[in-house]
N, C-alpha and C positions, 0 to 999 in steps of 0.2 A: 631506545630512541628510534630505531630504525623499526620495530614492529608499530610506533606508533605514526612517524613516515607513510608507510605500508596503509595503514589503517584510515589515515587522512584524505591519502592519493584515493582509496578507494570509495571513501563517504563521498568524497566530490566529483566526481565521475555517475558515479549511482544514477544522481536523478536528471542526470543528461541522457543515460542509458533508460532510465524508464520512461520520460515522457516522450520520449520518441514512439513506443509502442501505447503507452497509455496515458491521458492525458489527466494532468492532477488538478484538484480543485479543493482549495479550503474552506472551511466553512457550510461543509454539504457530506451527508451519509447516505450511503445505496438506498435504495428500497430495492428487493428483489428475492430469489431465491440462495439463501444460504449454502455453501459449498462444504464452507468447512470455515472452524474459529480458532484460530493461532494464538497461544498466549504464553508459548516458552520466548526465552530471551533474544533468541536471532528474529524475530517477529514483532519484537517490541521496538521499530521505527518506524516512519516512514519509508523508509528505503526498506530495510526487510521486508517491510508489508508488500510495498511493490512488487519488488526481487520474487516474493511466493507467488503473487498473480499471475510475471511474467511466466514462471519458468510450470505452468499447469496449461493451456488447451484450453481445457474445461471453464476455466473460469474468464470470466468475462470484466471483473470488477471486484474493486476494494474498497473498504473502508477501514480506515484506522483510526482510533480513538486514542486521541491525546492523553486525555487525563486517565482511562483505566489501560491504557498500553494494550490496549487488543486490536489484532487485525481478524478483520470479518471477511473471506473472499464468496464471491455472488458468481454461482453460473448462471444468472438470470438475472436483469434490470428491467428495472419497471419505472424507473423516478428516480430521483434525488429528491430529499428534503434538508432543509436547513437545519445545523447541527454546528452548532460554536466552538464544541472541542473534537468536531472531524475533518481528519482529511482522507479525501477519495481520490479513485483515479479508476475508469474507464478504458477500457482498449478499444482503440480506435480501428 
């Protein structure tokens, strides 16, 4: 009970903690230069995805894909386009 306490406290916190640095948008996937493509299990949310963008320099932006659970980090942005099962998020 209490690792999942633990685990809750932290899911809700997350994305108060990333959109303060990057700012999220559903509905929209990067266009830009590829960093690097995350597809083990800590990578597989929203918040993971984020969590990787923040904690790299380099990278400038995310996309995470709902439906195949991949996160895509971009050291390069060039656009968003529309993307029904993405969510992004940009550092501001």
């Amino acid at each position: 009970i209490m690792k999942k306490l633990i685990l809750t406290a932290v899911l809700f916190s997350l994305p108060f903690y990333a959109s303060a640095a990057i700012e999220i948008q559903e509905g929209f996937s990067v266009n830009g230069s590829v960093f690097a493509v995350k597809k083990a299990k800590k990578y597989s949310s929203i918040e993971g995805c984020s969590e990787a963008a923040n904690s790299k320099d380099i990278v400038k932006a995310f996309t995470f894909d709902t439906k195949t659970q991949k996160c895509t980090l971009y050291k390069r942005v060039r656009g968003l386009r529309d993307s029904s099962t993405s969510v992004s998020g940009v550092k501001s």
